[in-house]
RODO-2510 file (C-alpha; in nm, 4 decimals, decimal comma):
residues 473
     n   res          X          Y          Z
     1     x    -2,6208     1,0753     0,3294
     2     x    -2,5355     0,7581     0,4606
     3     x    -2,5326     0,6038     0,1395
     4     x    -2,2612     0,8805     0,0432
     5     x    -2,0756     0,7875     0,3673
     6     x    -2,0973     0,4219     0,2320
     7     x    -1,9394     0,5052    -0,0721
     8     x    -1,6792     0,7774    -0,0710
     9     x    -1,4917     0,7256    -0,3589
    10     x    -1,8089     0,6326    -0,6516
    11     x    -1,5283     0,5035    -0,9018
    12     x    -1,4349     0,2087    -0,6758
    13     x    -1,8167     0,1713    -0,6210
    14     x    -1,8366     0,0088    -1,0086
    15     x    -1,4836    -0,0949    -0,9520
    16     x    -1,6181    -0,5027    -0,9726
    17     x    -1,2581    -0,6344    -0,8892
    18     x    -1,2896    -0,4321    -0,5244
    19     x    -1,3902    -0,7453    -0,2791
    20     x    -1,6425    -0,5138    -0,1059
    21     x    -1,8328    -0,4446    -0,4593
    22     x    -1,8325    -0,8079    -0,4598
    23     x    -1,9732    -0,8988    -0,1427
    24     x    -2,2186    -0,6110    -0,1803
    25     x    -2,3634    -0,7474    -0,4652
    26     x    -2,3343    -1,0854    -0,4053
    27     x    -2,5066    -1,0677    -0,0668
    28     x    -2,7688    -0,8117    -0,1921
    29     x    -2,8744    -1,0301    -0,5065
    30     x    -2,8785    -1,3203    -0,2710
    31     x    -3,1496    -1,1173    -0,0462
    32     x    -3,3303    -1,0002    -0,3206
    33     x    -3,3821    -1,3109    -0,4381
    34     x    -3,4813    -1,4133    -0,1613
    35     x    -3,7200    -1,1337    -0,0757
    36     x    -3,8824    -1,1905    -0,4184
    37     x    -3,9330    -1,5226    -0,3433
    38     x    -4,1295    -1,4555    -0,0330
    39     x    -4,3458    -1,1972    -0,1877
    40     x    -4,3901    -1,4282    -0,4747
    41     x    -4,4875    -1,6774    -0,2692
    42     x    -4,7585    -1,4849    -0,0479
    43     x    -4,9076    -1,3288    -0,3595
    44     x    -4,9913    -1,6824    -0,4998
    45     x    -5,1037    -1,7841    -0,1930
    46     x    -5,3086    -1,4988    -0,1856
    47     x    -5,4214    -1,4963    -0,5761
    48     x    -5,4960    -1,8794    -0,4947
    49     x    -5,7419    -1,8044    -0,1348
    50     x    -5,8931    -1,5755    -0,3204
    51     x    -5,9749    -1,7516    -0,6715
    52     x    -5,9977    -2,1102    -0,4936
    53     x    -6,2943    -1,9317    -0,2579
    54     x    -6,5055    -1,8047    -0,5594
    55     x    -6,4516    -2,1048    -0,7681
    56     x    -6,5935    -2,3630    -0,5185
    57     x    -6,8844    -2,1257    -0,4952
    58     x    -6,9024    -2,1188    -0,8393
    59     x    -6,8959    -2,4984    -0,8904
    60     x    -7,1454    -2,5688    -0,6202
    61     x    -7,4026    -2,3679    -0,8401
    62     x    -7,3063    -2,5204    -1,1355
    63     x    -7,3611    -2,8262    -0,9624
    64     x    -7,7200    -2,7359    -0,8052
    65     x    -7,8487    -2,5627    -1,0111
    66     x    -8,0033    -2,8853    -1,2391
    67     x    -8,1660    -3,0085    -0,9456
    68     x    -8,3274    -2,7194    -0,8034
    69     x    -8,4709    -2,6644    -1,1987
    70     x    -8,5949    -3,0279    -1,1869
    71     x    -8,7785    -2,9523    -0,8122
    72     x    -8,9154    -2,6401    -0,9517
    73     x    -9,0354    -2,7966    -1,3184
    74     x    -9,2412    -3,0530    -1,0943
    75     x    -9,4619    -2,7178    -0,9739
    76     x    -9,4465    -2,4840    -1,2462
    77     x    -9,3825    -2,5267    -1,6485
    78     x    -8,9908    -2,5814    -1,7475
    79     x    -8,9232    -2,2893    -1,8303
    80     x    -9,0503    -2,0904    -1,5573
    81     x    -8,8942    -2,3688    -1,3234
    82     x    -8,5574    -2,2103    -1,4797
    83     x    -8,6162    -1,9172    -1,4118
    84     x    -8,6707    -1,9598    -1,0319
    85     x    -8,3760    -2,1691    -0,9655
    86     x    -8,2016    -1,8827    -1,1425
    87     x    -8,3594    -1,5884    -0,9225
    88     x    -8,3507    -1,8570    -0,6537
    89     x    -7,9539    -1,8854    -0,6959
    90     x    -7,8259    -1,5110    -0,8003
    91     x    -7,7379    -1,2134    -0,5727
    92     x    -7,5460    -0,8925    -0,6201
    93     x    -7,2423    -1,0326    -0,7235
    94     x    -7,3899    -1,3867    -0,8870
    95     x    -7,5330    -1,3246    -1,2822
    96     x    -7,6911    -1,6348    -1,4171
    97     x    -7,8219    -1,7139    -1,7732
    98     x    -7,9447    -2,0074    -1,9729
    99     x    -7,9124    -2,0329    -2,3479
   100     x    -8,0945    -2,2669    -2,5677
   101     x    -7,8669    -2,5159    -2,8094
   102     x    -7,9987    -2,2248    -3,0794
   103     x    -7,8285    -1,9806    -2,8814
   104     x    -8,1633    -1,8114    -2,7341
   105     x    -8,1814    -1,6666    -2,4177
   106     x    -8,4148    -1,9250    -2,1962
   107     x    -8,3931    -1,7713    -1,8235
   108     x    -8,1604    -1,5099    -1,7173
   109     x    -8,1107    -1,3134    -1,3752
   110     x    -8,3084    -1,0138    -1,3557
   111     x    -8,0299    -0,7719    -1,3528
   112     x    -7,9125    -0,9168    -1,6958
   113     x    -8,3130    -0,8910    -1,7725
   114     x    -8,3253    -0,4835    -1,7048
   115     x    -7,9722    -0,4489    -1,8460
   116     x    -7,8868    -0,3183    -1,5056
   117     x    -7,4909    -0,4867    -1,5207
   118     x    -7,3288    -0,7543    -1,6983
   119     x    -7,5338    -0,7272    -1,9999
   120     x    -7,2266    -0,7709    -2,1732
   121     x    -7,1563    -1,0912    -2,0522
   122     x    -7,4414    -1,2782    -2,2564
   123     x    -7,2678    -1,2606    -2,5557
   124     x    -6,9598    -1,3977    -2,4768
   125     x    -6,9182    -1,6774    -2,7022
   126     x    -6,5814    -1,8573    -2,5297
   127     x    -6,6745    -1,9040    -2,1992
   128     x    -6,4637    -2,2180    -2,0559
   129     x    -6,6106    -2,5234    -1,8765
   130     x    -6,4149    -2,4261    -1,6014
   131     x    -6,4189    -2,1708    -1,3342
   132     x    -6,1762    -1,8833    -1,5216
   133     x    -6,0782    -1,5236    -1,4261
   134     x    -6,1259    -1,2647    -1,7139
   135     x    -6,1614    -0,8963    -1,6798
   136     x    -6,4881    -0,7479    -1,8813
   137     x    -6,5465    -0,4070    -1,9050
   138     x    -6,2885    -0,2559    -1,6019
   139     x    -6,4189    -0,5351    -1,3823
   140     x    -6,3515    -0,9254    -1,2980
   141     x    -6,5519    -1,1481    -1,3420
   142     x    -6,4838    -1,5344    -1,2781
   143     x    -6,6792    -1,7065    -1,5490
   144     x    -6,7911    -2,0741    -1,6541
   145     x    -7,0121    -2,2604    -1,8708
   146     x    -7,1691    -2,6022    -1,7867
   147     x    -7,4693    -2,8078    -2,0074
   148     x    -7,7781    -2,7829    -1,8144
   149     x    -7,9884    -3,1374    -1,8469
   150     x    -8,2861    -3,2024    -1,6615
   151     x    -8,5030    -3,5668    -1,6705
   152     x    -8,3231    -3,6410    -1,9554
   153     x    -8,3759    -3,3598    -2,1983
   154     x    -8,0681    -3,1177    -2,2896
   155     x    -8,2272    -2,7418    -2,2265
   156     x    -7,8993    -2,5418    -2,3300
   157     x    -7,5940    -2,4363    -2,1655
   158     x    -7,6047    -2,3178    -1,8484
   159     x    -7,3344    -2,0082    -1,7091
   160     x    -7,2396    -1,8478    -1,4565
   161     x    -7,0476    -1,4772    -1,3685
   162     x    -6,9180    -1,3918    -1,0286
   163     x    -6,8283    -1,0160    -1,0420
   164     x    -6,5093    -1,0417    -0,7821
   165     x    -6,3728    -0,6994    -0,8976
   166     x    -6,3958    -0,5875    -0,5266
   167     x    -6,1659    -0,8518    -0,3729
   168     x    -5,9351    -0,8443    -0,6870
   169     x    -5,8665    -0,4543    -0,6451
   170     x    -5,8023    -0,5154    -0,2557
   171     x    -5,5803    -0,8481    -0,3747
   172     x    -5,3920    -0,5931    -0,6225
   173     x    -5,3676    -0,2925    -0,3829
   174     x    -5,2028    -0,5316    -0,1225
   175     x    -5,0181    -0,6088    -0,3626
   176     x    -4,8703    -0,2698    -0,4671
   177     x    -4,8035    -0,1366    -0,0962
   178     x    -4,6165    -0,5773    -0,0462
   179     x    -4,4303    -0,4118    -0,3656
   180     x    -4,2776    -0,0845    -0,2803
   181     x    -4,2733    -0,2015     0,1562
   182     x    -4,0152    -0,4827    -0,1033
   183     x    -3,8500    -0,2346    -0,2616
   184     x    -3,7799     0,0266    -0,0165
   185     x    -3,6819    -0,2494     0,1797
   186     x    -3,3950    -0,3931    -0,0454
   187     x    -3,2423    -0,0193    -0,0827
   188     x    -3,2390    -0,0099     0,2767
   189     x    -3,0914    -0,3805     0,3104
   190     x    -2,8327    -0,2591     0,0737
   191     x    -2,7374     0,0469     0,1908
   192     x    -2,7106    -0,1747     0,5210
   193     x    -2,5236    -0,4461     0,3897
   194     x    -2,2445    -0,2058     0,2303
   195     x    -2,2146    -0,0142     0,5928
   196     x    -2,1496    -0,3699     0,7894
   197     x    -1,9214    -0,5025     0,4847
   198     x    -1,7054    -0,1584     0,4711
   199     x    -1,7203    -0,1727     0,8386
   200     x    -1,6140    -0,5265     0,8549
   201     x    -1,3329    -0,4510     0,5869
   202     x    -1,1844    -0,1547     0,7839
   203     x    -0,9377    -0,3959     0,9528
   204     x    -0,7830    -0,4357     0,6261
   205     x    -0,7825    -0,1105     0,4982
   206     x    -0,5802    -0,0234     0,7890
   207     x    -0,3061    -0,2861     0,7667
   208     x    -0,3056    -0,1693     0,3799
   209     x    -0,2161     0,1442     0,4935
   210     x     0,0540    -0,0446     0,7186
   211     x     0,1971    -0,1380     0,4404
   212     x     0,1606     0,0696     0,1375
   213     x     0,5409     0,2360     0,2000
   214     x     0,7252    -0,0314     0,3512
   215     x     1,0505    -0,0271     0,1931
   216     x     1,3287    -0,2160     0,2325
   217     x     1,5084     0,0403     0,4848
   218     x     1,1605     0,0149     0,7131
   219     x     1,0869    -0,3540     0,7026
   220     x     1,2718    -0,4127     1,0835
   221     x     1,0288    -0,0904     1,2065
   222     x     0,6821    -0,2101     1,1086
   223     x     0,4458    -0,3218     1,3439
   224     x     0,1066    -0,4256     1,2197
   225     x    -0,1033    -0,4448     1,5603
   226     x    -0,5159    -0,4497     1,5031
   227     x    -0,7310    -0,3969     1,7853
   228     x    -1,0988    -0,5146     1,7565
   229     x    -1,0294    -0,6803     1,4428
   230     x    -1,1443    -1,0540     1,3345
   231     x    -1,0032    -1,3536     1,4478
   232     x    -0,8876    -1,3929     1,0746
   233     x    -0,7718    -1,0861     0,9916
   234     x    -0,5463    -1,0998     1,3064
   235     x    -0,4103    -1,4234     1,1985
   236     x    -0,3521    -1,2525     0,8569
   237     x    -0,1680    -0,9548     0,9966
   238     x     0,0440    -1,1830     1,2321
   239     x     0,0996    -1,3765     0,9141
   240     x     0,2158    -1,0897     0,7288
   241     x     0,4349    -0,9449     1,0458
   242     x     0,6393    -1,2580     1,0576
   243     x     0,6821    -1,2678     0,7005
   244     x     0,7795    -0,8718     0,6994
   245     x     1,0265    -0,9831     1,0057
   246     x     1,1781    -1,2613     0,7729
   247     x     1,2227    -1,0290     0,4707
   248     x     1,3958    -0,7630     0,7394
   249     x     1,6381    -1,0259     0,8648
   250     x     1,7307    -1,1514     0,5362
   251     x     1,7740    -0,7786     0,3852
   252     x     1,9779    -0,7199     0,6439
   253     x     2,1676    -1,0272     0,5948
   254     x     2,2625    -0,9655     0,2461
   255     x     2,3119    -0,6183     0,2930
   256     x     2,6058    -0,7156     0,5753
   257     x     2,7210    -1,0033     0,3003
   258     x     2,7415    -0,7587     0,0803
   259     x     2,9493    -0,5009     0,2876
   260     x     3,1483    -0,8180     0,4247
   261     x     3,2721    -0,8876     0,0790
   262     x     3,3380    -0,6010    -0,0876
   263     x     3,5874    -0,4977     0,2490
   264     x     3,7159    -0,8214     0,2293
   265     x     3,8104    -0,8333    -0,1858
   266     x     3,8877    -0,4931    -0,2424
   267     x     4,2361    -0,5273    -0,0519
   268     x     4,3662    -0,8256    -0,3041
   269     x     4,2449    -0,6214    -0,5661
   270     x     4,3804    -0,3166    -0,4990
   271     x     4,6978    -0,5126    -0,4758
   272     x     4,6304    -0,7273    -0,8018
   273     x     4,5791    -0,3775    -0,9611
   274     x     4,8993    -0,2562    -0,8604
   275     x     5,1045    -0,4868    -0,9449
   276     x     4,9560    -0,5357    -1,3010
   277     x     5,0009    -0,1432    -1,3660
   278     x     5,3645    -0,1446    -1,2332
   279     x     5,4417    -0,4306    -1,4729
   280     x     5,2794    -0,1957    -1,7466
   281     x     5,5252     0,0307    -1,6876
   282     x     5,8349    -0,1271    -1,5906
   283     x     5,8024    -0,4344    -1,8228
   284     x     6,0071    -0,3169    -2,1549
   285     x     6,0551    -0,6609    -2,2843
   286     x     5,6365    -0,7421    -2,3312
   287     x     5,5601    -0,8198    -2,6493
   288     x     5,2379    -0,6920    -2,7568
   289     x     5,0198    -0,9663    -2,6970
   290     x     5,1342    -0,9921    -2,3376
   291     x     5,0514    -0,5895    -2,2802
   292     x     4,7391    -0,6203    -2,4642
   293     x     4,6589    -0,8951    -2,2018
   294     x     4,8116    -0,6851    -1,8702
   295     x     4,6394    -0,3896    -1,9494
   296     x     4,2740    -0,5404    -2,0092
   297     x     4,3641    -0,7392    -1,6829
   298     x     4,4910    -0,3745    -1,4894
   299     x     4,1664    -0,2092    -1,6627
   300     x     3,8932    -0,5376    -1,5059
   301     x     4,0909    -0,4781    -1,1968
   302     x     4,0319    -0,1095    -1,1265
   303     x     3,6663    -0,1865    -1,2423
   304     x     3,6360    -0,4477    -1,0125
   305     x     3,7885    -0,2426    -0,7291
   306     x     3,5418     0,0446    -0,8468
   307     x     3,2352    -0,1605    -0,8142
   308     x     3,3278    -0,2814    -0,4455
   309     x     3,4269     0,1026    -0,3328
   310     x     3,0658     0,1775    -0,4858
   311     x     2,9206    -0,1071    -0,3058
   312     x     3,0862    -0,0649     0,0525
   313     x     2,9463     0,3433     0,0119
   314     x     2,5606     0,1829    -0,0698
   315     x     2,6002    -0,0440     0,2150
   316     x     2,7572     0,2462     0,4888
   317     x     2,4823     0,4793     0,3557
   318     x     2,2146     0,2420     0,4933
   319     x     2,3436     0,1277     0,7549
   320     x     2,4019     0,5007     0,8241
   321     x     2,7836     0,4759     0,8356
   322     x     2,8135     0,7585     0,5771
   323     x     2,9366     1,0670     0,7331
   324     x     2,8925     1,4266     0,5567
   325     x     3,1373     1,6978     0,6728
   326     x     2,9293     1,9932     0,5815
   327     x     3,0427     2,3275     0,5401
   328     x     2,9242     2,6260     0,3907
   329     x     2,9782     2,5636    -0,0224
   330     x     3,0115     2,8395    -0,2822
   331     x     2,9012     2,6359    -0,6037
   332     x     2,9807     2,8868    -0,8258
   333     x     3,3862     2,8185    -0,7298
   334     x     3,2785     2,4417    -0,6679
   335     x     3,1749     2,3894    -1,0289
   336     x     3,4666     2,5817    -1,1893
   337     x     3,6957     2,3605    -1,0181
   338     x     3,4945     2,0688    -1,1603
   339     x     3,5760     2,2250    -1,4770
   340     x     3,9414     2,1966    -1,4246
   341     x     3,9110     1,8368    -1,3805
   342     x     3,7340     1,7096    -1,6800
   343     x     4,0247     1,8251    -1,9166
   344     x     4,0572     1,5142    -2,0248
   345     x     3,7266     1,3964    -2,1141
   346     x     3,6489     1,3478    -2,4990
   347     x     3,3497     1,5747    -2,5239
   348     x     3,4011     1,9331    -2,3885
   349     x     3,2298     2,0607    -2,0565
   350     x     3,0946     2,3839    -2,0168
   351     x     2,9501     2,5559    -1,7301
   352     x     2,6695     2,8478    -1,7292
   353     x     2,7057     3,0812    -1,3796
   354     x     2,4836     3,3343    -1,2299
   355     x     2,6673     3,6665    -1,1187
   356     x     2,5396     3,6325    -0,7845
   357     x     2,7200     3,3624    -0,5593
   358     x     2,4896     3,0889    -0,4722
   359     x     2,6067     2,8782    -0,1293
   360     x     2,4847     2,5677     0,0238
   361     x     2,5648     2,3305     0,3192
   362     x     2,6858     1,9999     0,2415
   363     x     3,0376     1,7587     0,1518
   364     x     3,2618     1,9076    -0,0718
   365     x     3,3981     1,6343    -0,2258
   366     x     3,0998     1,4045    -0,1992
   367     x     2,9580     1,6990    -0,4082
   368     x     3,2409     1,6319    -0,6090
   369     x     3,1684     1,2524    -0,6403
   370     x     2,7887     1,3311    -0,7782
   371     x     2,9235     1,6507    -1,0271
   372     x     3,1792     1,3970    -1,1416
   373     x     2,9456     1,0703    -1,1541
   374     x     2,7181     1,2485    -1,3399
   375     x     2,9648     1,4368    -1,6125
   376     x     3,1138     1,0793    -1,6403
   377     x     2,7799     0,9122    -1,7010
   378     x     2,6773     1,1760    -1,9625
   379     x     3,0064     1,1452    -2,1797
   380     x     2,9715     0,7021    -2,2051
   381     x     2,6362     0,8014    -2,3041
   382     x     2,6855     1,1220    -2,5441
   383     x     2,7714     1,0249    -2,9562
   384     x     2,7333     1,3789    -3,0212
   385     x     3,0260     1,6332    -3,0422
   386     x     2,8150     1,8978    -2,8675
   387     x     2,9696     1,9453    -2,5082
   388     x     2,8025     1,9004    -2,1653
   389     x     2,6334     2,1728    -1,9598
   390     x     2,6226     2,2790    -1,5775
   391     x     2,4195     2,5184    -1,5607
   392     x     2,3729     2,6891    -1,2123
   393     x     2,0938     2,9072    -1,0243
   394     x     1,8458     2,9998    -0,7968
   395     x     1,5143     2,8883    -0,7405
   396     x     1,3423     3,0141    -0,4671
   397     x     1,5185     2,9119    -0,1563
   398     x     1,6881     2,6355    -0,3423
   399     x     1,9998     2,6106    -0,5193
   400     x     1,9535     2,4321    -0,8814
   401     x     2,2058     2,2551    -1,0892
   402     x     2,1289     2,0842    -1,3917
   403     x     2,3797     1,8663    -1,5907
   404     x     2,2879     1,8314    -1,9664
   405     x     2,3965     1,6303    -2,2174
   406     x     2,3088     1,5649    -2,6042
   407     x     2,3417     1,2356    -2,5444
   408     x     2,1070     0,9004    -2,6512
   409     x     1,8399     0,9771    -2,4248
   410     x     1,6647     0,7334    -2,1576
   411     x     1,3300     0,5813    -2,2602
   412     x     1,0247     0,7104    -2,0371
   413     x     0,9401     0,3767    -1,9100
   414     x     1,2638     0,3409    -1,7793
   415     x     1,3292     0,6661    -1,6112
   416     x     1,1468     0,5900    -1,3037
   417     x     1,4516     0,3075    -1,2463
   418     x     1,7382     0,4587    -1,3405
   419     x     1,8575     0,5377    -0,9548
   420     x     1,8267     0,1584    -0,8977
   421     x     2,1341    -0,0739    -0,8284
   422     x     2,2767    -0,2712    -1,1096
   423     x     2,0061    -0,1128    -1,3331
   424     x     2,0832    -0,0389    -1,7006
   425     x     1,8875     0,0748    -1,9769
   426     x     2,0339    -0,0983    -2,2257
   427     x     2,2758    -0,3924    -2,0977
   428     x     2,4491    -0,4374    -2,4060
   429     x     2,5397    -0,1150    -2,4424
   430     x     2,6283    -0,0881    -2,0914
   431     x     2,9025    -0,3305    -2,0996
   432     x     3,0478    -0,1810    -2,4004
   433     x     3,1152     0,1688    -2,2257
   434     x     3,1567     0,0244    -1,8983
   435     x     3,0496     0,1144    -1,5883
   436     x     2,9147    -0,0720    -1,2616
   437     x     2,5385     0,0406    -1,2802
   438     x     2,5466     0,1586    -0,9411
   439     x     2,6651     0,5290    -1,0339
   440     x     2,2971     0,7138    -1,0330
   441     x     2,2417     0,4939    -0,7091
   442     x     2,5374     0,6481    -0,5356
   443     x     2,4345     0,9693    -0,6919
   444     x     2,0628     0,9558    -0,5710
   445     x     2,2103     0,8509    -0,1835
   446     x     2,4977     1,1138    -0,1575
   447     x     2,2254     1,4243    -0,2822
   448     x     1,9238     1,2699    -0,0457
   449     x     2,1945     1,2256     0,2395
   450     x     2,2970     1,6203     0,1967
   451     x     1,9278     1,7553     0,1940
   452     x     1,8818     1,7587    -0,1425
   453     x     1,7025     1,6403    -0,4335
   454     x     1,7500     1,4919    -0,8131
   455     x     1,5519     1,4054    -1,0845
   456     x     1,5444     1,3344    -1,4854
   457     x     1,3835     1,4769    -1,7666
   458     x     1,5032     1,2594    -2,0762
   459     x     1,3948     1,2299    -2,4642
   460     x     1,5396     0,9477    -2,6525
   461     x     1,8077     1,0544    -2,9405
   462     x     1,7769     1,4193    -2,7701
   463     x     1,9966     1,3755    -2,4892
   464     x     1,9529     1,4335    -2,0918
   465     x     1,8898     1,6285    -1,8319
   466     x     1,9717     1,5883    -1,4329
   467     x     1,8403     1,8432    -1,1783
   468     x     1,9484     1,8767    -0,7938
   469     x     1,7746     2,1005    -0,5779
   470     x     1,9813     2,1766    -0,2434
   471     x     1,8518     2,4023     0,0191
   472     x     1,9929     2,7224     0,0182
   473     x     2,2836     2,8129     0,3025
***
């Protein structure tokens, strides 16, 4: 359970780029590395006590044993003298044997004599010089050879067998239980390091969720404030407010540039636009080049003056100078007077009306602005004769119109940024049909500002289609 608590989402749990997978794993290999190195440790030590013990046992026979033969020899024949040192010299656990340089038994502990254990062991053939740990028939057995000499005369070879099978299976079992006490211990470290680490990433998590909407409208409203948090991650978050303050100031900065200069050009302009248009049409003496000239100066002009009035309506609508007057609307009589407007369009405009009258709240003639915006932006678009649909109904509780168009389609990857400013699909194009690429911006603010909604569903090459969902009255 708490492992689950640990981990609530498992796909970010192999997510390796997530910095608390990374700590988690780092820290854990580090301790079980660590841990392994301790148990490694105390086994050897162990293994070593425990060998080290029986092998100095085993050498201090090896190293008697000639001169206890030699004391008995002086009493009783050689042989026989072998023998004693041998009975002399072996216990339970302690076989001993003697083999002649023809590889005869000479003297050999009784148990190996009545075959009672360790019988085995006299014919092993590659018994080292030195004290060595091999496992004979299910049990241990820490055996060495030596040559046996006595007054001068080489008897045989001389070995030994210490049966250690009893502390070996303790040495092992201590070893299994230092194993799993390891390994249950390293998934509880684990599961304990990746509680503190989430824990001591929380702080984080919650100025990510701070953050995750700021936009530019909210920068001058957040206030990232952590309580029992790091000394870091405080100094991070203050970090991050006065940088969030900074961007606020200088978004609001530009936006008041911005407002500032459109209000202050759009007078001359207006004037400039004037002026050229009434020398259009008063000048009768202009010879062709000269009205070729006026009117693509008249037609920059009202372009120009379009792109500030678009501007200065952006920069009321966020700095919530944009005033609706609602009133009750009847879009079925709203749309046919669109109709009557659009006369002069090149592509035709048709409309599709439900019998029942559908009415909303909201600005009649910003309504106007987004039917309009959006009729204008499907003809500069459209190549294709077939005419431009408004089709109106009812949804629920919502009113729906949709404006289609058989026009060139937008791209899916740039649908999502369409209702930006100065965003344009294609620029090139663009500029040959015109246009400020702020129209779907103005759009987007004037529906959101009413209550309502819009959206696109586009195919290249198979035209376009907005929707607007407005709350019904």
């Amino acid at each position: 359970m708490l492992l689950i608590k640990s981990f609530p989402n498992l796909k970010q749990l192999f997510h390796l780029t997530s910095l608390r997978v990374r700590l988690t794993l780092g820290i854990a290999a580090m301790s079980i590395l660590g841990l392994s190195g301790v148990v490694m440790w105390i086994s050897w030590q162990m293994q070593s006590i425990l060998v080290v013990t029986h092998k100095n046992n085993t050498r201090y026979i090896a190293e008697r044993f000639p001169s206890d033969v030699e004391i008995y020899s002086d009493m009783v024949s050689l042989q026989e003298g072998t023998q004693r040192a041998i009975d002399n010299l072996s216990d339970s656990q302690t076989l001993l044997w003697v083999k002649t340089p023809q590889g005869n038994i000479w003297a050999q502990s009784q148990e190996l004599k009545m075959g009672m254990r360790g019988s085995n062991l006299v014919s092993l053939t590659d018994i080292p010089p030195q004290p060595d740990l091999q496992r004979v028939n299910n049990r241990y057995w820490l055996l060495c050879s030596t040559k046996l000499v006595v007054k001068g005369v080489h008897l045989g070879d001389f070995y030994i067998a210490q049966d250690i099978t009893k502390d070996q299976t303790m040495f092992l079992r201590v070893m299994r239980s230092l194993l799993m006490i390891s390994v249950m211990a390293t998934i509880f470290m684990m599961i304990a390091i990746a509680w503190y680490i989430q824990t001591s990433l929380t702080p984080l998590k919650r100025m990510s969720r701070m953050t995750e909407n700021i936009s530019p409208e909210t920068l001058g409203n957040v206030q990232i404030q952590l309580e029992n948090a790091p000394s870091e991650v405080k100094e991070l978050a203050q970090t991050l407010q006065t940088t969030l303050t900074r961007l606020s100031e200088a978004w609001e900065h530009q936006r008041q540039l911005v407002s500032n200069v459109s209000h202050e050009l759009r007078t001359p302009l207006t004037v400039v636009s004037g002026y050229l248009q009434s020398t259009l049409r008063r000048g009768t003496n202009l010879t062709d080049i000269q009205r070729e000239a006026l009117t693509t100066a008249s037609s920059e002009a009202e372009r120009t003056v379009q792109l500030l009035q678009d501007l200065l309506d952006l920069a009321r609508a966020e700095n919530g100078g944009m005033y609706f007057h609602l009133e009750t609307i009847v879009l079925n009589e709203l749309l046919s007077e669109i109709l009557g407007m659009v006369d002069q369009y090149p592509i035709p405009v048709e409309i599709c009306l439900p019998e029942q009258l559908i009415k909303v709240k909201g600005d009649k003639n910003r309504l106007k602005q987004v039917f309009l915006n959006l009729i204008d932006n499907g003809v500069k678009y459209s190549h294709s004769p077939e005419p431009i649909v408004l089709k109106l109904s009812q949804e629920k509780q919502q009113a729906k119109i949709e404006v289609c168009d058989r026009g060139v389609g937008i791209p899916l990857a740039d649908q999502t940024r369409i209702f930006e400013r100065f965003y344009r699909v294609d620029e090139a194009r663009s500029r040959n049909v015109g246009g400020t690429g702020l129209g779907l911006s103005i759009v987007k603010t004037l529906v959101e500002g009413m209550g309502g909604t819009i959206k696109v569903i586009s195919q290249p090459h198979q035209g376009t289609t907005f929707t607007m969902l407005f709350p019904l009255s």
